[in-house]
Phi, psi and omega in degrees: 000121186257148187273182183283172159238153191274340172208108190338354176250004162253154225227326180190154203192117166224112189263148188223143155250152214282109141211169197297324169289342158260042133284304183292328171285328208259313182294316209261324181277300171322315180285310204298310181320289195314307173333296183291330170300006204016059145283161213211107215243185185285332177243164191297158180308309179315316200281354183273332187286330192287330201286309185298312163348285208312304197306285167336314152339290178293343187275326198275296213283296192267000178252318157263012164057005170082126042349056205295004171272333204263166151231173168274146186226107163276116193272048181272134181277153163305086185345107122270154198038046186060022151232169197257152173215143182207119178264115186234132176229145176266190204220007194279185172272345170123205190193179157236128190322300161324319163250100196237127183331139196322316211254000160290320219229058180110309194283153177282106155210166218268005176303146163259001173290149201071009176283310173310308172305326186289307171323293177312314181304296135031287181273350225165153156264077185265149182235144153272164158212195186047056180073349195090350174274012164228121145262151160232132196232117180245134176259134137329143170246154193277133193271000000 
């Protein structure tokens, strides 16, 4: 299901609603979109697949709680100034970014929340908006 698009700079646009088999459909149409566009993004596959997983993950588990009413909505924009930007947005009540578990923003602790984020962060430059019910993750492209 693809969404309207919302702004002239999106190049693809996919709504799923949240389970697990449309996280891996939601994961495999994005990269195969990016792939045929030979955007070429800096880091290796595995590491564009773990960071969208995560990201994705997170939106369906701490943002739609698997709600199967609700959905994820995936954004890619139209490369500038050499980077690809990819937006996954949830359907949750949000987060506030700025308190983000100890082991998001660095710290060593035995928790496991907050690994994902840290995992993104890692690879991409990533932001929220919308309450934290957006992430945006900008990639380098390969020159």
């Amino acid at each position: 299901m693809n969404i309207a698009m919302e702004k002239n700079d999106v190049i693809f646009g996919e709504t799923v609603k949240t389970t697990n088999d449309n996280r891996i459909k939601l994961i495999e149409d994005a990269i195969a979109f990016i792939e045929n566009r030979k955007f070429l993004v800096k880091i290796d596959h595995y590491e564009f697949y773990l960071i969208l997983d995560e990201a994705i993950s997170n939106a369906m588990e701490h943002g739609n709680h698997w709600n199967l009413e609700k959905h994820v909505y995936l954004r890619i924009l139209h490369p500038e100034n050499n980077r690809l930007e990819i937006d996954i947005e949830d359907e949750g009540s949000g987060f506030d970014p700025d308190v983000l578990p100890e082991k998001a923003n660095g710290m060593q602790t035995l928790s496991p929340r907050g690994r994902g984020i840290l995992i993104i962060k890692k690879f991409c430059n990533a932001s929220w908006s919308n309450n934290g019910k957006t992430i945006k993750m900008s990639l380098a492209l390969q020159d």
